[in-house]
C-alpha positions as CSV (number, residue, x, y, z in Angstrom):
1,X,22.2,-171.3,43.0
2,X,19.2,-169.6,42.1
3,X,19.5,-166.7,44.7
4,X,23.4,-166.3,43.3
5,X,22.2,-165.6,39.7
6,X,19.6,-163.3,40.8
7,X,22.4,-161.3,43.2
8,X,25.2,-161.2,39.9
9,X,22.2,-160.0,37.7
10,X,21.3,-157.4,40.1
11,X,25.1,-156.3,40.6
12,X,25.8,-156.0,37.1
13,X,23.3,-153.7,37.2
14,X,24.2,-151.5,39.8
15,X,27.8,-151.8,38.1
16,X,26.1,-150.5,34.4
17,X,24.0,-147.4,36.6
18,X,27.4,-146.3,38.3
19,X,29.0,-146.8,35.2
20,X,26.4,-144.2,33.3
21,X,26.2,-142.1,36.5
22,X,29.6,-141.3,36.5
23,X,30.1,-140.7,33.0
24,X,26.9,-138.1,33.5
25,X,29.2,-136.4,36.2
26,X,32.1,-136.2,34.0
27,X,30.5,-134.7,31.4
28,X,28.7,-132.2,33.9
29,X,32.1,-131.1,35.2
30,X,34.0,-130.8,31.8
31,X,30.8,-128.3,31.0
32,X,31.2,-126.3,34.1
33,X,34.5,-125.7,33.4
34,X,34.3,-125.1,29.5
35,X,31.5,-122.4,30.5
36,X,34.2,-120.9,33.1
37,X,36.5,-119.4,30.4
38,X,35.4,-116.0,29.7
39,X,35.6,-112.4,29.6
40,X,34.2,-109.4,29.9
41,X,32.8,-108.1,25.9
42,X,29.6,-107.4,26.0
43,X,29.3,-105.1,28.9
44,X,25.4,-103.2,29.0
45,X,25.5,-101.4,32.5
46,X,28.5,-101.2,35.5
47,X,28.3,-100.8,39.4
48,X,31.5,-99.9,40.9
49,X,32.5,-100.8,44.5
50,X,32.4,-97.9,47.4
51,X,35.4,-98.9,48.4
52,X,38.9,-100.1,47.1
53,X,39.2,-104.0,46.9
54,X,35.4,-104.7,47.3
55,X,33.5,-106.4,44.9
56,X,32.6,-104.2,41.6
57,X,29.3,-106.0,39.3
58,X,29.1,-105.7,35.4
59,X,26.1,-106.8,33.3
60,X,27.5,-109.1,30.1
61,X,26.0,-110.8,27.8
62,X,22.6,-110.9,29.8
63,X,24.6,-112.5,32.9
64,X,26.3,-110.9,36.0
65,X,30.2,-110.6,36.7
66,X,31.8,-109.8,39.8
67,X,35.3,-108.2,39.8
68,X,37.9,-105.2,40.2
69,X,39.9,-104.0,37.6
70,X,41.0,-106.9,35.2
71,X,39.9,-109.7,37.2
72,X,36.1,-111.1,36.8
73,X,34.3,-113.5,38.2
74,X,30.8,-114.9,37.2
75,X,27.8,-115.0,39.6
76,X,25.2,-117.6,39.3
77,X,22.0,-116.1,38.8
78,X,18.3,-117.9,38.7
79,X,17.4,-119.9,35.9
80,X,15.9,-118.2,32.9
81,X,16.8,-114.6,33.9
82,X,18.6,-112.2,31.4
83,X,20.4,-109.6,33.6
84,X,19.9,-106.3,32.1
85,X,20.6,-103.3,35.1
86,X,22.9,-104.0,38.5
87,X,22.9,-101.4,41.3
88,X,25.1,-101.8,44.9
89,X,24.0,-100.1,47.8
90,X,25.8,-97.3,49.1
91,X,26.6,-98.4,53.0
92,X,26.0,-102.0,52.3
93,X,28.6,-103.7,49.8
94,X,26.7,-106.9,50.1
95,X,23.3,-105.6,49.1
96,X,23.2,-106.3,45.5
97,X,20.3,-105.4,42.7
98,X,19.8,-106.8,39.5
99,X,16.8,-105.9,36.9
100,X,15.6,-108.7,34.1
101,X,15.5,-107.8,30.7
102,X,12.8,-110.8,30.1
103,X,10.1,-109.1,32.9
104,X,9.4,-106.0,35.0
105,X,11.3,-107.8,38.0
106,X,14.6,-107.2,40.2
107,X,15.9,-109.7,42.3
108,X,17.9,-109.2,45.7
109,X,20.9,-110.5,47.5
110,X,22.2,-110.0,50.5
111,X,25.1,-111.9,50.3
112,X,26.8,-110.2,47.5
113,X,25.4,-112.8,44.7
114,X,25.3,-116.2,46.6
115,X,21.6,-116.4,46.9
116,X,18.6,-114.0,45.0
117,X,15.5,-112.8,46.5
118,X,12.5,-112.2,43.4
119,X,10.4,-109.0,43.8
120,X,8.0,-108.5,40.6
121,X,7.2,-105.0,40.0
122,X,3.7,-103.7,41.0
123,X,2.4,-103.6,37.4
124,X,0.0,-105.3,34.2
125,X,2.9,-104.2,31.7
126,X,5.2,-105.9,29.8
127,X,8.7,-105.1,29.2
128,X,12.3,-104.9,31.0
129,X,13.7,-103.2,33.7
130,X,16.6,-100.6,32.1
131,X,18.2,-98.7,35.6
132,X,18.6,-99.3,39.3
133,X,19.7,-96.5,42.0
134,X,19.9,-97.5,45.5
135,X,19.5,-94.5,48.6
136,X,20.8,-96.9,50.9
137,X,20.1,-94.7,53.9
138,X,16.7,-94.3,53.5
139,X,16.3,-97.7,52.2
140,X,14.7,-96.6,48.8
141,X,15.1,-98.5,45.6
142,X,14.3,-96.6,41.7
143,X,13.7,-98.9,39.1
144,X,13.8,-97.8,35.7
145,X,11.9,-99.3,33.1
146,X,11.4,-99.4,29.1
147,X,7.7,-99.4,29.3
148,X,6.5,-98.4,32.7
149,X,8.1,-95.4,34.4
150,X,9.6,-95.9,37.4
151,X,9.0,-97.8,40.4
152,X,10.1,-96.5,43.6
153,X,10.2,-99.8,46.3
154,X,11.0,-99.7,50.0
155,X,14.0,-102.3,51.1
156,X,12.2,-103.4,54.9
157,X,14.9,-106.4,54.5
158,X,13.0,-109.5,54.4
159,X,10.8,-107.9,51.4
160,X,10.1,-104.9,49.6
161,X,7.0,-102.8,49.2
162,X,5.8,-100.9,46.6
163,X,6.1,-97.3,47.2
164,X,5.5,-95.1,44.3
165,X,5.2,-95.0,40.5
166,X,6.2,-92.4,38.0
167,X,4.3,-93.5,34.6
168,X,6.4,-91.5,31.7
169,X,5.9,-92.2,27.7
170,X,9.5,-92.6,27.1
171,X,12.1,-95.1,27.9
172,X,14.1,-94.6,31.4
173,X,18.4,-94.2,30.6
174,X,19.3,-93.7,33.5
175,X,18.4,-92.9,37.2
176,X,20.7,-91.9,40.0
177,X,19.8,-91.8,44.1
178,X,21.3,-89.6,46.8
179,X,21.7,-90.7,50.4
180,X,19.1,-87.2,51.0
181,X,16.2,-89.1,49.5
182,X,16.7,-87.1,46.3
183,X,17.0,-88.7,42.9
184,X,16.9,-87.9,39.1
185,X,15.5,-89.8,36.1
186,X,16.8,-89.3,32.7
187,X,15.0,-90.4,29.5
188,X,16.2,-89.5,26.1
189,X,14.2,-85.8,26.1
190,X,13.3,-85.0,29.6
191,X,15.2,-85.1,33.2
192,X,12.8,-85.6,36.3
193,X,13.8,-84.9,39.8
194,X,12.2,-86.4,43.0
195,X,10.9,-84.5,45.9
196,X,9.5,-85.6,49.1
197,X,12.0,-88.5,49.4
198,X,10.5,-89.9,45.8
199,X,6.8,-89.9,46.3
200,X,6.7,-86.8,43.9
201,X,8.4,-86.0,41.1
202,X,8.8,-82.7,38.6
203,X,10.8,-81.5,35.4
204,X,14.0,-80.2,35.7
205,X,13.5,-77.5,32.5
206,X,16.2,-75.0,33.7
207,X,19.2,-76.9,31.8
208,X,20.6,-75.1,28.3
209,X,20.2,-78.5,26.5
210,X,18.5,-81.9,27.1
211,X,20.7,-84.4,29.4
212,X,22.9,-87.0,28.0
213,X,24.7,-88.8,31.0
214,X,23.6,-88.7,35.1
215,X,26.6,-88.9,37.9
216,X,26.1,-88.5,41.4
217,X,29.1,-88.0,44.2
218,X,28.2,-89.6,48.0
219,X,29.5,-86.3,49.1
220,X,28.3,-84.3,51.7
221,X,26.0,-82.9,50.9
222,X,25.4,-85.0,47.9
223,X,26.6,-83.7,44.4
224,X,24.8,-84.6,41.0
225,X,26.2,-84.4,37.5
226,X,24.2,-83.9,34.2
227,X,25.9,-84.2,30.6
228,X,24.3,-82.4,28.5
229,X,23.7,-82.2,24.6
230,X,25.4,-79.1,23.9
231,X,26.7,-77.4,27.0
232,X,29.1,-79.6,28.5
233,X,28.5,-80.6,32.6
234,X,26.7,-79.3,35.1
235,X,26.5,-79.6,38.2
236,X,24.1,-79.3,41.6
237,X,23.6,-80.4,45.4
238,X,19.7,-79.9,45.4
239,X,19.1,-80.8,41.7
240,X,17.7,-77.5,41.3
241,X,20.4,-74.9,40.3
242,X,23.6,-76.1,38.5
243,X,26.4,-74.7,37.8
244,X,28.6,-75.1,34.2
245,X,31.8,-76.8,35.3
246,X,33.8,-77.4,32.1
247,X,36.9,-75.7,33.0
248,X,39.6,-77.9,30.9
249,X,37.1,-80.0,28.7
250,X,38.7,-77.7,25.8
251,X,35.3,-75.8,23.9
252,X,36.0,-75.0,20.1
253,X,34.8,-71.8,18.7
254,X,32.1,-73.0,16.8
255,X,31.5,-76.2,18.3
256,X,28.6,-77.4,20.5
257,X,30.2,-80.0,23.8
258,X,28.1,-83.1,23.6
259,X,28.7,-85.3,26.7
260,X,28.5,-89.5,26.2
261,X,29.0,-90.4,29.4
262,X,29.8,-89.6,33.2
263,X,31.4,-91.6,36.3
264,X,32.3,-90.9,39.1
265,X,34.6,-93.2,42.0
266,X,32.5,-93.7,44.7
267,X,35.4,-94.6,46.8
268,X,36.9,-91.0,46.1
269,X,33.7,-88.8,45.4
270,X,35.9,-86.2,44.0
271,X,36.9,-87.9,41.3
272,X,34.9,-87.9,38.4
273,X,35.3,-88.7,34.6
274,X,34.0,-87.5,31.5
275,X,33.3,-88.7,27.6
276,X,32.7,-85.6,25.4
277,X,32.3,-85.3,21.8
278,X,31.9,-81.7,20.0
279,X,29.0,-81.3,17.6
280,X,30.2,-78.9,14.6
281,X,27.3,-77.3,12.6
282,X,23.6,-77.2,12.9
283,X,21.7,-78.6,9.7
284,X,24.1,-80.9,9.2
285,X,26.1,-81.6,12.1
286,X,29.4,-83.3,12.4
287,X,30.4,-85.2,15.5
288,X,33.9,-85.6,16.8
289,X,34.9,-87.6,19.9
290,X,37.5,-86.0,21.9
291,X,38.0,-88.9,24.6
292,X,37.3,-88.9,28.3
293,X,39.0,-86.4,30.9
294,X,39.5,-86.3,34.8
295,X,38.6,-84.5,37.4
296,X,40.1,-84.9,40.8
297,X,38.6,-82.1,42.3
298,X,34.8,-82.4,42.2
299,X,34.8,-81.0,38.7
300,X,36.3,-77.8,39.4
301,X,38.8,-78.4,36.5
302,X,39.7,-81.3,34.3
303,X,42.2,-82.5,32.6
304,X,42.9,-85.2,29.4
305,X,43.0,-88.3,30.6
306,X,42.6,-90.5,27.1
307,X,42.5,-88.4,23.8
308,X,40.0,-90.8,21.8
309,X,39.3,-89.2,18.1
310,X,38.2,-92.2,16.2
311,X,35.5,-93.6,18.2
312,X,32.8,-92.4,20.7
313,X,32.7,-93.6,24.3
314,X,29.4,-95.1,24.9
315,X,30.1,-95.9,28.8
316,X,32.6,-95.5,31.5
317,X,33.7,-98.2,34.1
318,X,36.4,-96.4,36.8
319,X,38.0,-98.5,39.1
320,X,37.0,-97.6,42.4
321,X,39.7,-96.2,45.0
322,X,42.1,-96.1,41.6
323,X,42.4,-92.3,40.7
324,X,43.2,-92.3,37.0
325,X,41.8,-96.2,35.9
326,X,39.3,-96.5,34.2
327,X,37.4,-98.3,31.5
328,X,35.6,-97.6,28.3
329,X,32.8,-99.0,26.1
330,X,32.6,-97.3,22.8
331,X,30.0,-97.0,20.0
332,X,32.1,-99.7,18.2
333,X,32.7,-102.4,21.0
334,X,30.8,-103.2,24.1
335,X,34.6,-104.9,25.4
336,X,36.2,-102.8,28.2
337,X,38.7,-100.4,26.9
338,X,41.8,-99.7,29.4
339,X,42.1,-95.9,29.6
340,X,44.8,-94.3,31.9
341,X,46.4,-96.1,34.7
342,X,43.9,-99.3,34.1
343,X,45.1,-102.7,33.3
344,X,44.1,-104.7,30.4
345,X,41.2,-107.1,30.6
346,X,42.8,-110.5,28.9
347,X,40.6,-111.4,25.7
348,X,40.1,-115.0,27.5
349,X,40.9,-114.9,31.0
350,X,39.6,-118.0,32.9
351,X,37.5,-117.2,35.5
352,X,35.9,-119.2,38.2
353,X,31.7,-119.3,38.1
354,X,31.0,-118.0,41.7
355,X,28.4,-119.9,42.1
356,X,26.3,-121.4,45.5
357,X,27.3,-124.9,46.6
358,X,24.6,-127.3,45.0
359,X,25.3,-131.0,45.5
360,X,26.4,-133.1,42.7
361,X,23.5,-135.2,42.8
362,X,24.6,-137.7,39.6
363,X,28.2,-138.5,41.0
364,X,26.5,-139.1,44.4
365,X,24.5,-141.5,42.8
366,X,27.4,-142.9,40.6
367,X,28.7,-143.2,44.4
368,X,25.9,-145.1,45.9
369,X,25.0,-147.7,43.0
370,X,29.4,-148.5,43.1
371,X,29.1,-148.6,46.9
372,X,25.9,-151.1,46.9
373,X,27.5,-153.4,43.8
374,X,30.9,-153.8,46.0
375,X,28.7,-155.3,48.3
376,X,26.7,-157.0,46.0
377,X,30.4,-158.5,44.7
378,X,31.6,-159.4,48.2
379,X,28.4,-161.4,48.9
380,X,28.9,-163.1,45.9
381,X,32.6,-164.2,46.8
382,X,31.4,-165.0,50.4
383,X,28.2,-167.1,49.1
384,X,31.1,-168.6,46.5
385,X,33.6,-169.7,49.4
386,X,30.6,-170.9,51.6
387,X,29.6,-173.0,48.8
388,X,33.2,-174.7,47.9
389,X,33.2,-175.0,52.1
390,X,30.4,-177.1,52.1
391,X,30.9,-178.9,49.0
392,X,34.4,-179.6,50.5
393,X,32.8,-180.8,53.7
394,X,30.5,-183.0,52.2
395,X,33.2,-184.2,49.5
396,X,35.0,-185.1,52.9
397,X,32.3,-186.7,54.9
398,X,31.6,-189.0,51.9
399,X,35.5,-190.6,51.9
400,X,35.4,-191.0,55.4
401,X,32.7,-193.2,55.1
């Protein structure tokens, strides 16, 4: 009797603990899914695919999205970490970078996402990592940084090694890479370009006006783009002479072309777009957004693509392998704007959080503890019909005699 009430106590139990467990999992799940509804509205930097279909990567909100065109997913990323920069590499889709905003660290994947590799930067400063280019040839990685310069790090696969710093005084914009082991590095007032595959670097002072805006084409040999604050584009294959190529953009007598932003489609290289603004006056300058234009022809001419005279593009997002989509941020909204032949991004599409297989560890304990009180409850009923048996028996034994 004794060893009965000790089983039922212990089976309730078990009963309450799967009970609790499985109302844990529940509530695990129905988060999970709540945090899958979202969109893209916040987007602070934009990777696009090399090739059409593959995998394009957007920084929101501090977290990484995966996607092409109006479709996103979002990637699980470690614990902690505010995504602030993302950077592809050129000949391998799956190689993907990402840079903190909350240290001076990227972190690696080689399985576009799934799984993240830390690398901290070689450094005693504080601060965030703002740009990534990739020269996936040479296997060189440029991080830029708010506080630091730039790092230049060597991908050998399993890790990476430090391999050059540039220390500057002013925030890095942007940085772009070419597959020739040349690279530029834009802050707000200067533009830097690397020689001797990185491990030196020197001002580029031959442009009419400070840069605005960095592009580069995987063309052959590479070509580089540079917005500038007054002068339109240029353009150069060595990063040392350029060329004005702003047939198209439409100057105004009187008027000073300020460029917001550049793109190009790495999946056509030809393709590049354009967010221009003119600057009226001097002492007391007026700015006027134009919109963005297209080139199809390695900026030999371009054409309007989006007339924009309200707001300022602040970024562009083209769809790679999609000659005439692309996507805009402006100085109002950080929310992709469809421009041209793009489709629209739904204000609160669902999407599915990509993230890697982790085992569910509170339903397979709400599994266990149900398992272990069935058993506990069929003992119980066995011990139950033994003991009516036997009383039975006995109840019998006594009439017979």
């Amino acid at each position: 009797m004794k060893s009965r009430t000790i089983l039922f106590v212990i089976t309730t139990i078990l009963l309450l603990g799967a009970v609790l467990a499985g109302m844990v999992s529940a509530r695990e799940t129905d988060v999970k899914s709540a945090a899958s509804a979202v969109s893209l509205t916040n987007v602070r930097d934009y990777a696009a695919a090399d090739a059409q279909g593959a995998p394009s990567y957007a920084v929101d909100g501090g977290l990484l999205f995966a996607g092409n065109g109006s479709t996103w997913q979002r990637l699980s990323t470690p614990a902690g970490l505010i995504v602030n920069a993302v950077a592809v590499s050129s000949n391998q889709p799956d190689l993907v970078y990402i840079g903190a905003a909350n240290e001076l660290a990227i972190y690696v994947s080689s399985d576009a996402g799934q799984s993240w590799l830390r690398i901290a930067l070689s450094t005693q400063a504080l601060g965030a990592v703002t740009d990534i280019a990739v020269d996936g040839v040479n296997r060189l990685v440029y991080v830029g940084t708010d506080t630091d310069g730039v790092h230049r790090l060597r991908d050998v696969g399993s890790s990476m090694i430090a391999a050059g710093h540039l220390l500057l005084d002013e925030p890095v914009e942007e940085v772009v890479a070419a597959s020739n082991g040349t690279a530029l590095v834009r802050t707000m007032w200067k533009l830097y370009r690397a020689e001797d595959m990185g491990l030196r670097w020197v001002a580029v002072e031959n442009l009419p006006s400070p840069a605005t805006a960095l592009a580069i084409a995987q063309t052959t040999p590479p070509t580089f783009y540079v917005g500038t604050a007054a002068s339109g584009i240029r353009s150069s294959q060595d990063g040392i002479t350029w060329q004005a190529v702003n047939t198209g953009l439409g100057f105004t007598p009187g008027s000073q072309l300020f460029v917001d932003d550049l793109a190009v489609d790495p999946a056509q290289p030809g393709v590049v777009y354009a967010a221009t603004s003119l600057i009226f006056g001097s002492a007391n300058a007026h700015t006027t957004p134009v919109g963005v234009a297209m080139s199809s022809n390695s900026g030999a001419n371009w054409a309007s693509l989006a007339p924009m005279s309200d707001v300022a593009v602040a970024m562009l997002m083209p769809v790679s392998g999609e000659t005439g989509a692309v996507y805009a941020l402006t100085a109002a909204s950080r929310a992709p704007l469809a421009l041209g032949s793009a489709t629209e991004i739904a204000p609160a599409a669902a999407v599915t959080v990509n993230a890697p297989a982790t085992p569910n560890f509170t339903g397979t304990l709400a599994w266990i503890l149900a398992s272990l009180a069935v058993m506990g409850l069929v003992t119980l009923v066995v011990m139950e019909i033994r003991q009516r048996s036997n009383v039975a028996h006995e109840a019998g034994l006594a009439a017979a005699i």
